[in-house]
C-alpha positions as CSV (number, residue, x, y, z in Angstrom):
1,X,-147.0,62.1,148.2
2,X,-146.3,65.8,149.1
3,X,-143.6,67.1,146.6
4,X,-141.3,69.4,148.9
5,X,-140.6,72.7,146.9
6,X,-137.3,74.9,147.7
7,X,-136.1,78.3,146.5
8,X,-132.8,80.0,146.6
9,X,-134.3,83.3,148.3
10,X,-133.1,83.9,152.1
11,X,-134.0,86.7,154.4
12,X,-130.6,88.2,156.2
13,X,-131.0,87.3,160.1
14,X,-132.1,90.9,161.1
15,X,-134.7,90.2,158.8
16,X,-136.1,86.8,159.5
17,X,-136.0,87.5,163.3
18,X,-139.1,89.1,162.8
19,X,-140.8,86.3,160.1
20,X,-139.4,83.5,162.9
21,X,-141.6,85.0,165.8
22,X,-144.8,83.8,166.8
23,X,-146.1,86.3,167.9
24,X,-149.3,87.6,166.6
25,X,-148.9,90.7,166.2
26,X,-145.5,92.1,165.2
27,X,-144.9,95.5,165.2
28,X,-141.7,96.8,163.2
29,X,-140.1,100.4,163.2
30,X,-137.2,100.4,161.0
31,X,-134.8,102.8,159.3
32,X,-135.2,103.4,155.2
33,X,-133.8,100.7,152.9
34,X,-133.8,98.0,155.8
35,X,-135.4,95.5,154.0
36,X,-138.4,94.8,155.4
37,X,-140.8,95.1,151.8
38,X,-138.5,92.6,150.1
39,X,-137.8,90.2,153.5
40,X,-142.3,90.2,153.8
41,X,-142.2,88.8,150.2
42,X,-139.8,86.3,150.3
43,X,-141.9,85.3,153.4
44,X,-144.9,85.1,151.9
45,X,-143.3,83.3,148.9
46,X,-141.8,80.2,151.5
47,X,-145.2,80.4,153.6
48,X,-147.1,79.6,150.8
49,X,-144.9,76.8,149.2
50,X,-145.2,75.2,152.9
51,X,-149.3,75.8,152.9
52,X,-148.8,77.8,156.1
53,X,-151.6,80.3,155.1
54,X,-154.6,80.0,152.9
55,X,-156.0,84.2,152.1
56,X,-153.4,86.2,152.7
57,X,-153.4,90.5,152.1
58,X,-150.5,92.9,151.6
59,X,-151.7,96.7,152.5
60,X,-149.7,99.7,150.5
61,X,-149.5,102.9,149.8
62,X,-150.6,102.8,146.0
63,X,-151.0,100.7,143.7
64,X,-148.0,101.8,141.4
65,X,-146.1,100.6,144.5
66,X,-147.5,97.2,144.9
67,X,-147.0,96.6,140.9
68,X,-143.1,97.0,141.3
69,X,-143.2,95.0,144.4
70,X,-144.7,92.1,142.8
71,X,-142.4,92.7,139.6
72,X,-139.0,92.8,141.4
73,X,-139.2,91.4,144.6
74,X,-142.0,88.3,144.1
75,X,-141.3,87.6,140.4
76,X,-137.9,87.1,140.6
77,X,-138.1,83.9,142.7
78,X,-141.4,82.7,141.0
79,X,-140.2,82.6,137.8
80,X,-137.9,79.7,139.1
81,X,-141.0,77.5,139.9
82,X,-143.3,75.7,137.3
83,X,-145.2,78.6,135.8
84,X,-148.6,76.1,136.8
85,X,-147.5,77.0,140.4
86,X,-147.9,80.8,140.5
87,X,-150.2,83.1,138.9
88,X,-150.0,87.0,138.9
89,X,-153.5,88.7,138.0
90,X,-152.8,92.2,137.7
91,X,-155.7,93.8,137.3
92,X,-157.2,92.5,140.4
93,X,-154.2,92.4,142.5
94,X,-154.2,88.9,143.2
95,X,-151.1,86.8,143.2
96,X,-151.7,83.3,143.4
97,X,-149.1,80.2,144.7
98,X,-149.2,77.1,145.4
99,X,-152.8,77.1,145.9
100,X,-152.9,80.2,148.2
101,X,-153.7,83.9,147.4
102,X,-152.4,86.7,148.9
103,X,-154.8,90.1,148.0
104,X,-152.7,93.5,147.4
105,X,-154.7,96.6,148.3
106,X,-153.2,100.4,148.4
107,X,-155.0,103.1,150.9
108,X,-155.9,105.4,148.1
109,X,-159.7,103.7,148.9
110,X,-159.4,102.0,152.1
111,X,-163.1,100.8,151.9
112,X,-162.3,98.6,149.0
113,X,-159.9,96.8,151.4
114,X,-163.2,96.0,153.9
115,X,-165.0,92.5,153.8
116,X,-163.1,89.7,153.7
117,X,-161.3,87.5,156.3
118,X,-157.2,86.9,156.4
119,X,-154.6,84.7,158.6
120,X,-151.9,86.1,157.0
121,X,-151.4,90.1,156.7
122,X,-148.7,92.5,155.8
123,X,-149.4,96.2,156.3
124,X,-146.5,98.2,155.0
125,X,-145.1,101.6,155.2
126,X,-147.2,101.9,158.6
127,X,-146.4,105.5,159.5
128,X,-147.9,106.4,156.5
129,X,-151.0,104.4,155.8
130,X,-151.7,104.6,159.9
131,X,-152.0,108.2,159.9
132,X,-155.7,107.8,159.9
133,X,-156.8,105.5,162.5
134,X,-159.6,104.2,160.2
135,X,-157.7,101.7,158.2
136,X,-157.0,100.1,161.4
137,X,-159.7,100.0,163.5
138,X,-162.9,100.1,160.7
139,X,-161.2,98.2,157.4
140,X,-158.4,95.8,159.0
141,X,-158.9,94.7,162.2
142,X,-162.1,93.4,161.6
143,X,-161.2,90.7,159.3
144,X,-159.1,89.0,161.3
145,X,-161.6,88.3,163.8
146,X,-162.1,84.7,161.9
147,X,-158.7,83.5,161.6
148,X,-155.7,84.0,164.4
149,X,-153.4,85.3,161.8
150,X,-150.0,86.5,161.9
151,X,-149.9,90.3,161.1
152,X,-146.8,92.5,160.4
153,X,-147.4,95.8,160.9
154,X,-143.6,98.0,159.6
155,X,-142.5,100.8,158.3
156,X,-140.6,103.9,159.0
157,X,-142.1,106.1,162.0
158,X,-144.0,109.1,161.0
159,X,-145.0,110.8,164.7
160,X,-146.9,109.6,167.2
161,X,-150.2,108.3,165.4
162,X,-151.6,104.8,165.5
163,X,-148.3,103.0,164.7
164,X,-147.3,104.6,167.8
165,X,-149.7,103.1,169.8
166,X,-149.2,99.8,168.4
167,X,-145.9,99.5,169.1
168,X,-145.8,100.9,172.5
169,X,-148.3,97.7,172.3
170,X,-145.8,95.6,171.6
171,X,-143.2,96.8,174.6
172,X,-145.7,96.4,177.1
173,X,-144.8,92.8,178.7
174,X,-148.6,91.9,179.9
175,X,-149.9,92.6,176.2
176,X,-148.9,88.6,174.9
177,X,-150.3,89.1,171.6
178,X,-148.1,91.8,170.5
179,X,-144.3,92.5,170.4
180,X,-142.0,95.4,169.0
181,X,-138.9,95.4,166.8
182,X,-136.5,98.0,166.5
183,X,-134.4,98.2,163.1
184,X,-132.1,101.4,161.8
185,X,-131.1,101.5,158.2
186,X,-127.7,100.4,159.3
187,X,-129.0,96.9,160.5
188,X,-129.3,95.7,156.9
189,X,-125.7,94.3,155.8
190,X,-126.0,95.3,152.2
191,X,-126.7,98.5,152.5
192,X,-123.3,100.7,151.7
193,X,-123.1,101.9,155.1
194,X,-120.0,104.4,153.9
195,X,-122.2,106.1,151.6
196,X,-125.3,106.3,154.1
197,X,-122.9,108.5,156.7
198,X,-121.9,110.6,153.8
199,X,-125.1,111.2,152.9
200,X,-126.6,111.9,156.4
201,X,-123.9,115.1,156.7
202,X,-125.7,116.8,154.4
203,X,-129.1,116.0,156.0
204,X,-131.1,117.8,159.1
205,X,-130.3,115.9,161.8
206,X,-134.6,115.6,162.3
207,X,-134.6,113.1,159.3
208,X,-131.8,111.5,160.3
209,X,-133.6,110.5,163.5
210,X,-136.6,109.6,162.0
211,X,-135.5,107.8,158.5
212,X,-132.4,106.6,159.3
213,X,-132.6,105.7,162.8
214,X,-136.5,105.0,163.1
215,X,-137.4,107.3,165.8
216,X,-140.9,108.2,166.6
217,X,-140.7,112.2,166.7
218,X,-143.2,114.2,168.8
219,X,-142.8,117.2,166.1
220,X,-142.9,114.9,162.9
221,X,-142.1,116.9,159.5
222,X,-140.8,119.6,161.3
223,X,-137.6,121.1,159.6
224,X,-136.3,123.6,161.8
225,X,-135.6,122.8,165.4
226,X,-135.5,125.5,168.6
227,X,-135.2,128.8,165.6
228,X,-135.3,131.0,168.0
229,X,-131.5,129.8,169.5
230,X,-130.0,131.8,166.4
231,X,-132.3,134.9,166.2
232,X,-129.8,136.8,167.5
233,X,-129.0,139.2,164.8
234,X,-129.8,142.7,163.7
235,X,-130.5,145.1,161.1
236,X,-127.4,146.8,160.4
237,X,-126.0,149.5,157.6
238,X,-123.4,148.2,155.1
239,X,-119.8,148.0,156.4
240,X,-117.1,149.7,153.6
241,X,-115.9,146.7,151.6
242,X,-118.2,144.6,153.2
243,X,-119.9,141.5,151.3
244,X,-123.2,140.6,151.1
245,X,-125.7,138.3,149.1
246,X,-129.3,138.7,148.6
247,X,-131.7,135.6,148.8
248,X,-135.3,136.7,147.2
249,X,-138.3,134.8,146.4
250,X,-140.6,136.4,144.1
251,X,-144.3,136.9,145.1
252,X,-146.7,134.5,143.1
253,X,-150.3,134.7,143.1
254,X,-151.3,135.9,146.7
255,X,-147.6,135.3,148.2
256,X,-144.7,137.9,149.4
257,X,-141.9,139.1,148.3
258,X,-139.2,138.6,150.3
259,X,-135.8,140.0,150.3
260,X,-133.1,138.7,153.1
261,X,-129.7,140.4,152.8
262,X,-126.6,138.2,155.0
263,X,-123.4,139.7,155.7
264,X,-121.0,137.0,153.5
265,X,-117.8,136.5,156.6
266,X,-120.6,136.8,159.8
267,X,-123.1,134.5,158.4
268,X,-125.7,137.2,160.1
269,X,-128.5,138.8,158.3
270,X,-128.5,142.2,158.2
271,X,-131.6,143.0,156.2
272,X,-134.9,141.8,155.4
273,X,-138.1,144.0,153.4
274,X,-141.7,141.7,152.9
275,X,-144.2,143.2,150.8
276,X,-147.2,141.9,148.2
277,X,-149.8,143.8,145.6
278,X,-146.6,146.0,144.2
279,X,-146.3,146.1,140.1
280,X,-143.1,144.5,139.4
281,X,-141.7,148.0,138.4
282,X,-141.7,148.6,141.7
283,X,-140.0,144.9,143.1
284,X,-137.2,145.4,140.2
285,X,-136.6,148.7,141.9
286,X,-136.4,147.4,145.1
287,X,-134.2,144.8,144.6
288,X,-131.7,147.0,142.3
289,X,-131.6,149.6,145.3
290,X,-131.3,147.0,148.0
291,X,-128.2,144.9,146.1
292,X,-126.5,148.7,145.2
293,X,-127.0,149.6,148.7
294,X,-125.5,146.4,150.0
295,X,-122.2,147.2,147.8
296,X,-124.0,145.8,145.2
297,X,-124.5,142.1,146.4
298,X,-125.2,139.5,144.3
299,X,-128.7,138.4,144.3
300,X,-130.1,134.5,144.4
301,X,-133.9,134.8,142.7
302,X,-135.9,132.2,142.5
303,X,-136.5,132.5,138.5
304,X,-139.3,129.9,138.3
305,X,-142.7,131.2,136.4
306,X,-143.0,135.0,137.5
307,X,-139.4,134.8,138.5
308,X,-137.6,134.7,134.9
309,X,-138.2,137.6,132.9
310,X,-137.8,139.4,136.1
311,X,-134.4,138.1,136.2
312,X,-133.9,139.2,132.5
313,X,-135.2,142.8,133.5
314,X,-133.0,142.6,136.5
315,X,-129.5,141.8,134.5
316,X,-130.2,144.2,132.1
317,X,-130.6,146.9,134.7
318,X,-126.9,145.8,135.6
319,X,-128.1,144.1,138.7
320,X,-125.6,141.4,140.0
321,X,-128.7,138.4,139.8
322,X,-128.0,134.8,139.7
323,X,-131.2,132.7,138.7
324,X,-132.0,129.7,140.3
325,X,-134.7,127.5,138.6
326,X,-136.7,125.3,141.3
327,X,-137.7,121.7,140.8
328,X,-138.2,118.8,143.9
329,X,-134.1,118.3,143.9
330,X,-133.3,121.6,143.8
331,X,-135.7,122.9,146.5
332,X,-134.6,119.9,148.3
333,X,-131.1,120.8,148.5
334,X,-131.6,124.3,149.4
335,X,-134.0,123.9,152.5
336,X,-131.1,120.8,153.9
337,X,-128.6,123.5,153.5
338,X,-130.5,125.6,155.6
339,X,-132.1,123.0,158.0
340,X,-128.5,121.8,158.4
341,X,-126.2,124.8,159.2
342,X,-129.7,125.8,161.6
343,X,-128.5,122.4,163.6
344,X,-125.0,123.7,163.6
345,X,-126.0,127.2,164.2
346,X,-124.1,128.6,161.4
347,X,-125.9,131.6,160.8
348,X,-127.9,134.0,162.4
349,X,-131.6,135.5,161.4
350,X,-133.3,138.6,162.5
351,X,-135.7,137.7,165.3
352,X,-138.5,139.4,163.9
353,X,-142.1,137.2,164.5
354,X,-143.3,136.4,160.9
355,X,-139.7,134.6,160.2
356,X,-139.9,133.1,163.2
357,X,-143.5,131.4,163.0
358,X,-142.7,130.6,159.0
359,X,-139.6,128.6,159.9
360,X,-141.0,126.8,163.0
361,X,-144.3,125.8,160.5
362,X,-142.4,124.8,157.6
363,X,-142.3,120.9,157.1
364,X,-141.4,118.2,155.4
365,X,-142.8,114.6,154.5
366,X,-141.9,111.5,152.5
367,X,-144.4,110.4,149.8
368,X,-145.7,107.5,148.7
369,X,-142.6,107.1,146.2
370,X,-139.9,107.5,148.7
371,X,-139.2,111.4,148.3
372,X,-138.9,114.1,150.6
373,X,-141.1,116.8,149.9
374,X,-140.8,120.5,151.6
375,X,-143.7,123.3,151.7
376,X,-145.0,125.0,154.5
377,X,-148.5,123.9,155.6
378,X,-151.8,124.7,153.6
379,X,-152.6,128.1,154.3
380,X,-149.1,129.4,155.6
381,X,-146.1,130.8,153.5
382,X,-142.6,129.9,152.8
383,X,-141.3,132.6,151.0
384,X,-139.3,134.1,153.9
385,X,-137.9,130.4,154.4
386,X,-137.0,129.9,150.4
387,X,-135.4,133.8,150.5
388,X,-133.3,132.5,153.6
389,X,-132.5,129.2,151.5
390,X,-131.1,131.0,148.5
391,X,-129.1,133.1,150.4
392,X,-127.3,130.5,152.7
393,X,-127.0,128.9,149.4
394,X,-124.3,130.6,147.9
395,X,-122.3,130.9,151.1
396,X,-119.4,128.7,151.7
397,X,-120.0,125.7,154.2
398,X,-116.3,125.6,155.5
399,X,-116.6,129.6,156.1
400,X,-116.5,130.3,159.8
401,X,-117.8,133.2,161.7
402,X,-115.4,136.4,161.6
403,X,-113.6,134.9,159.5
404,X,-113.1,136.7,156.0
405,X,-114.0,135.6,152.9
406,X,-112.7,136.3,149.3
407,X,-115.3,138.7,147.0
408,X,-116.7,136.8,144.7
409,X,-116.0,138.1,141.0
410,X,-119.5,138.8,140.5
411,X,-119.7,141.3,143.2
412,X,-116.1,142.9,142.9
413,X,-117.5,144.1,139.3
414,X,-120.4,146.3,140.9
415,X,-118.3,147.3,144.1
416,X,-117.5,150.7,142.3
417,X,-120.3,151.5,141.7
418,X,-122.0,150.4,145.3
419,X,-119.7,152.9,146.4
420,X,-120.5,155.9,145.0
421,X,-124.3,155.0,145.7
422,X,-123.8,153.8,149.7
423,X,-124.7,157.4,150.9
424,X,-127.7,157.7,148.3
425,X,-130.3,155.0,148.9
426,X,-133.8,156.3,150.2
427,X,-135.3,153.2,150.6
428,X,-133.6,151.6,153.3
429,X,-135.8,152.3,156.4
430,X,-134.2,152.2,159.8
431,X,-136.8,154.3,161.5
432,X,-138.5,151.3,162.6
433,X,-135.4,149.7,164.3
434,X,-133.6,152.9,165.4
435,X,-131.3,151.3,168.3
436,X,-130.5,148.4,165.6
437,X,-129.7,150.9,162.7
C-alpha cells in the first residue's frame, strides 16, 4: 500500500500558477523578491513526495547560492519528514527525496553541468546565467532530449539576451510548447509593499523598471538616461556671496583627477578642470585655489587610498574639505542620488564631450549575491561621474532651482577670506570658453 505523504508548505496563487501549468516550457520574468526560488523548492519538494519526477537539476548562479537555498528554503520542510526520506549530500550537490534526486549545479563551470538526462529542471536567475547563449543551447538543452520534462526557466530580466528570446517564445500563440509569465515584485503578498514604494523614490527609475517591475531593457545597466537633456549649463565666474561645493575624485593609478564645482541655489555646474601625471603638490594647489576662488566652497574628496592624507594635507592648508570614505553602500548611494535627480532633471552639467560619453557609459549590474554594483565599463573612467556624485551629494534634495539656500557653516567660516582672494586667482582659465566666461 502507497503511504500518502503531506507537508504544511504552500506556494501563494501567483506562485503556483506557474508550477500548475503544463506546459513545457515555462518562461518567468518577475520582479525581485517575488518568490519564485522558494515557490520552485517547495515544488520540487511535493513533486517528489508524489513521484512526479525521477532526475531532476536546479541551475544557479554559484554554489554559495544553491547551499542557502537548500538550507533555508528545502530544509525547513524536510526536516518534518522521516530523516530515511531525504538526504542532503553536500559535497556533490545532490539532494535526495523520496527516492528521487534533484542535481544542483552553479554556472561558474557550465561544462560540469553537460551529460546527463533530466524531466524535471529549474534554471534560475535567467537573465543572469543566459547571458551567454552556451548554457542553453550546448549544456542544457541537450539533456532533455530523452525525457519530455517540465522546465522553468525565471528570473529577473537583464536585456535582451537569450531569456529574451525565450520568452518572446512563450507569447508567440503557434509555439505550444512554450508560454510566458509576467510577475512584478508587487505580485507577491508578503512582501511589505509600503516599504518597497519608499524605497523605489530613492532609486533610478532604470532599476525600477527592470528589478521591480521585470522589464526587459534595450540599454540594460545603463544608469544615466538621455544626459544630454540637462547639459545645458556653463562655465561661469563666482557670483558675490554666491555658494558653491566642490565634488573631486582623486586620480589613482592611470585615472584623472577631476574637479566639478555646482552653484549651491541653481543646481548648475559652473566649473570643471581634468588632468593626470601632476605630483600631488600640484592637485593640493589646485583644489585650494579652485575652493578659494569659489568663495571658498567646501570640498567632497573621495578620501579612499590616495585620497586620505591628501585630505589631511588639504585641512591643514585651511581648505574647507569634507572626506568621504568609499565602500559598495556608499558608492551606491551616491551614484542613485545622482541617477535620480538626472531623471528629475534637478541639475545641470556642462555639455562638454568627455562628461557626456562617461555618464552615458557608466553602468550598473546586480551580482550573483543580490547587490547592485556601479563602475564604468573595462577600459573607460568614472571619475568625472564619482566628482559629479559627491557634489550633488551634499546638496539638499527639497532645494529647488532659484531658489536660495542657507550657507552652510563650513563655508561661511572661509567666505572672508574667498573674498579678499576672488580678484587674485590665476588659475582659473576662461580663455578656452570666452563667450561662457
Amino acid at each position: 500500500m502507497t503511504q500518502t505523504i503531506e507537508l504544511p508548505i504552500l506556494n501563494f496563487k501567483a506562485q503556483q500558477t506557474i508550477f500548475d501549468d503544463p506546459t513545457r516550457y515555462k518562461i518567468v520574468a518577475k520582479g525581485r523578491r517575488f518568490g519564485l526560488t522558494r515557490g520552485a523548492a517547495h515544488d520540487f519538494i511535493l513533486c517528489a513526495l508524489q513521484k512526479k519526477f525521477k532526475q531532476g537539476l536546479w541551475v544557479d548562479t554559484i554554489n554559495s547560492n544553491i547551499e542557502r537555498y537548500v538550507e533555508r528554503y528545502f530544509m525547513p520542510a524536510l526536516k518534518k519528514l522521516p530523516p530515511s526520506m531525504y538526504n542532503w549530500r553536500k559535497q556533490q550537490k545532490i539532494l535526495e527525496i523520496n527516492g528521487r534526486y534533484i542535481d544542483f549545479r552553479s554556472v561558474d563551470k557550465p561544462e560540469n553541468i553537460e551529460g546527463f538526462g533530466y524531466d524535471k529542471v529549474f534554471l534560475n536567475e535567467a537573465g543572469i546565467i543566459l547571458r551567454d547563449d552556451y548554457l542553453w543551447n550546448n549544456a542544457v538543452r541537450p539533456m532533455l532530449w530523452d525525457f519530455k520534462p517540465s522546465v522553468i526557466i525565471g528570473g529577473t530580466p537583464k536585456g535582451k539576451g537569450v531569456f529574451y528570446q525565450l520568452y518572446q517564445y512563450g507569447l508567440d500563440k503557434d509555439e505550444e510548447d512554450y508560454k510566458s509569465f509576467h510577475f512584478t515584485s508587487f505580485d507577491n503578498p508578503y512582501l511589505p509593499h509600503d516599504v518597497l514604494r519608499e524605497d523605489m523614490k530613492k532609486m533610478p527609475e532604470a532599476v525600477i523598471k527592470q528589478e521591480i517591475y521585470a522589464e526587459f531593457m534595450d540599454d540594460a545597466g545603463v544608469v544615466f538616461r538621455n544626459i544630454t537633456e540637462i547639459a545645458t549649463s556653463k562655465f561661469q565666474r563666482p557670483r558675490s556671496g554666491g555658494d558653491y561645493v566642490m565634488g573631486v575624485d582623486l586620480a589613482k593609478y592611470q585615472d584623472f583627477t577631476v574637479i566639478a564645482v555646482y552653484d549651491v541655489n541653481t543646481h548648475e555646474q559652473v566649473y570643471q578642470d581634468r588632468f593626470k601625471d601632476y605630483d600631488w603638490t600640484f592637485q593640493r594647489k589646485k583644489i585650494r585655489e579652485t575652493s578659494k576662488h569659489f568663495n571658498g566652497a567646501p570640498v567632497y574628496l573621495d578620501a579612499t587610498g590616495v585620497g586620505d592624507p591628501v585630505h589631511d594635507e588639504l585641512a591643514a592648508d585651511g581648505v574647507p574639505v569634507v572626506p568621504i570614505k568609499f565602500t559598495n553602500e556608499v558608492k551606491k548611494q551616491l551614484i542613485e542620488k545622482l541617477s535620480l535627480w538626472n531623471d528629475l532633471k534637478r541639475f545641470k552639467i556642462i555639455p562638454i564631450a568627455e562628461t557626456i560619453n562617461e555618464f552615458a557609459n557608466f553602468t550598473y549590474e546586480i551580482t550573483a549575491h543580490g547587490n547592485v554594483h556601479y563602475e564604468a565599463p573595462v577600459g573607460l573612467n568614472d571619475d568625472i561621474v564619482i566628482a559629479h556624485a559627491l557634489a550633488i551629494h551634499s546638496m539638499y534634495d527639497t532645494t529647488k532651482v532659484g531658489e536660495p539656500k542657507p550657507r552652510s557653516q563650513l563655508s561661511q567660516v572661509f567666505q572672508t577670506q574667498a573674498k579678499a582672494l576672488e580678484e587674485n586667482w590665476d588659475n582659473y582659465d576662461y580663455e578656452e570658453y570666452p563667450e561662457q566666461g
